[in-house]
C-alpha positions as CSV (number, residue, x, y, z in Angstrom):
1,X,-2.5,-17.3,-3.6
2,X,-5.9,-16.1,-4.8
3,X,-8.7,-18.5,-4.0
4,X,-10.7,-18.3,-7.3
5,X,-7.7,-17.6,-9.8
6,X,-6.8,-20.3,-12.2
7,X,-3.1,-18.9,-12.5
8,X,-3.0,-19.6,-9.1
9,X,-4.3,-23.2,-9.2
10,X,-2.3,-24.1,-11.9
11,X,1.1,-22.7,-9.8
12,X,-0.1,-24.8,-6.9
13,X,-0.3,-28.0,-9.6
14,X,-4.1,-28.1,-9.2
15,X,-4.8,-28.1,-13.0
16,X,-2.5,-29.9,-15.5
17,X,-0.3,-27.3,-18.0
18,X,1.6,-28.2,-20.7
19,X,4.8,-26.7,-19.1
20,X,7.9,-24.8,-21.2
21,X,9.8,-23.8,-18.7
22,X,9.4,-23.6,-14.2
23,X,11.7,-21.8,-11.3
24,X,11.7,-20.5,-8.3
25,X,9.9,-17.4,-9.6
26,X,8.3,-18.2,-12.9
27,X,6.6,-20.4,-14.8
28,X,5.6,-20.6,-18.9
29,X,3.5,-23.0,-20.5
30,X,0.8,-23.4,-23.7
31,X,-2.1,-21.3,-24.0
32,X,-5.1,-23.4,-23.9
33,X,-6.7,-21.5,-26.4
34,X,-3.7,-20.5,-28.3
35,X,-4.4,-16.9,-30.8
36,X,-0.8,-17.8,-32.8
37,X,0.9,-21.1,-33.8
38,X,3.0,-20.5,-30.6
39,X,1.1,-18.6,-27.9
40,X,3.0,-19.2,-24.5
41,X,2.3,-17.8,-21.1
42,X,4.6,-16.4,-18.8
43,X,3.7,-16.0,-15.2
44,X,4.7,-15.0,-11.6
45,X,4.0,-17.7,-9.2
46,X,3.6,-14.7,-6.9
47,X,-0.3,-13.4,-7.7
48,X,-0.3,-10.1,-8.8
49,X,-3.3,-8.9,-10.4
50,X,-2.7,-6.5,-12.7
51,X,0.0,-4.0,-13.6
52,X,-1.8,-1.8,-11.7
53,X,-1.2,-3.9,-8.4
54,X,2.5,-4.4,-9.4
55,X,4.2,-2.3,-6.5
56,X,8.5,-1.1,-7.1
57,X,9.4,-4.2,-5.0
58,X,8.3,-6.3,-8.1
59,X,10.6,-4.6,-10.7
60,X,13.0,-7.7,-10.4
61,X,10.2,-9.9,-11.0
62,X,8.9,-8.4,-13.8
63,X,12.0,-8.1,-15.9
64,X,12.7,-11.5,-15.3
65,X,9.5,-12.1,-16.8
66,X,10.5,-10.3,-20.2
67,X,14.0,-11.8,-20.4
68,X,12.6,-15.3,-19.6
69,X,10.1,-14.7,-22.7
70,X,12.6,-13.5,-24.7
71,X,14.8,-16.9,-23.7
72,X,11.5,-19.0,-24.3
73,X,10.8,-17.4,-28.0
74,X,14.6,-17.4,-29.2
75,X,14.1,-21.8,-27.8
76,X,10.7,-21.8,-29.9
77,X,12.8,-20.8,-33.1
78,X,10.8,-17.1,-33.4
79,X,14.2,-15.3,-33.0
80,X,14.4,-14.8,-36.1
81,X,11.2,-14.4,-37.8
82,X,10.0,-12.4,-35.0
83,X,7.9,-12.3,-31.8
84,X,5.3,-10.3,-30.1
85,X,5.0,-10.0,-26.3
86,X,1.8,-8.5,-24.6
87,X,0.7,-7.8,-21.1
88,X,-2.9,-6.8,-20.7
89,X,-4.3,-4.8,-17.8
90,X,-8.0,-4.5,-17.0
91,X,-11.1,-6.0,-18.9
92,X,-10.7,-3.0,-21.6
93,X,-7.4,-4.4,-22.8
94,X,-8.2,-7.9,-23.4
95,X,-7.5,-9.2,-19.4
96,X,-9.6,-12.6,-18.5
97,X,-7.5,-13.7,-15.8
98,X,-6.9,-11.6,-13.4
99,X,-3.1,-12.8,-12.8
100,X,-0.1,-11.2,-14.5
101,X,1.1,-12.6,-17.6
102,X,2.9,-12.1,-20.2
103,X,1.9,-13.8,-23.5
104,X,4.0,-14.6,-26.5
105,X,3.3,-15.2,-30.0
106,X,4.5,-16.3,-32.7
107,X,5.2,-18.6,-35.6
108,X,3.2,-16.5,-38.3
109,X,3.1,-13.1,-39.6
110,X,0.9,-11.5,-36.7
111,X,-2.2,-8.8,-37.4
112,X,-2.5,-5.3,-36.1
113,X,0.4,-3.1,-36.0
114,X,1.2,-1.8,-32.5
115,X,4.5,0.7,-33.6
């Protein structure tokens, strides 16, 4: 656990979430500050800063990440309509919280083309 990271405080049930989902490994809950009708995070309880930090050992971690997303949008009804999952890395791509995590959004016709 990282002293000063929120991710972390909120894994160690320090700060309230609304919660989606919780294991072992993971846990997903509402963006405070949501950017899409639905806009649910996805994190390790294991800190990991960045993708950059993420070592081989945390291959299984990380796709669990993706398939639990991908379980947590198809529950949220955006199956269908669509989805968009992004993991920033470093203050140039949009990272504030220097904890992985994958967001997803959804629920409207998103901006900004990305392939």
């Amino acid at each position: 656990m990282a002293e000063d990271c929120i991710f972390c405080k909120i894994v160690a049930g320090d700060i309230p979430i609304r919660q989606v989902y919780a294991d072992d490994e993971l846990l997903a809950f509402h963006d405070v500050s949501p950017q899409a009708p639905v806009h649910i995070l996805v994190i390790p309880r294991k800190h990991i800063s960045n993708m950059n930090e993420a070592a081989a050992a945390d291959q299984p971690l990380l796709g669990a990440m993706l398939l639990r997303a991908a379980a947590i949008a198809k529950q949220q009804g955006l199956a269908e309509s669509g989805y968009r999952l992004a993991l920033n890395t470093g203050p140039d791509a949009g990272q504030s919280v220097f904890h992985i995590h994958l967001h997803i959004l959804g629920g409207q016709r998103l901006e900004g083309r990305m392939g």
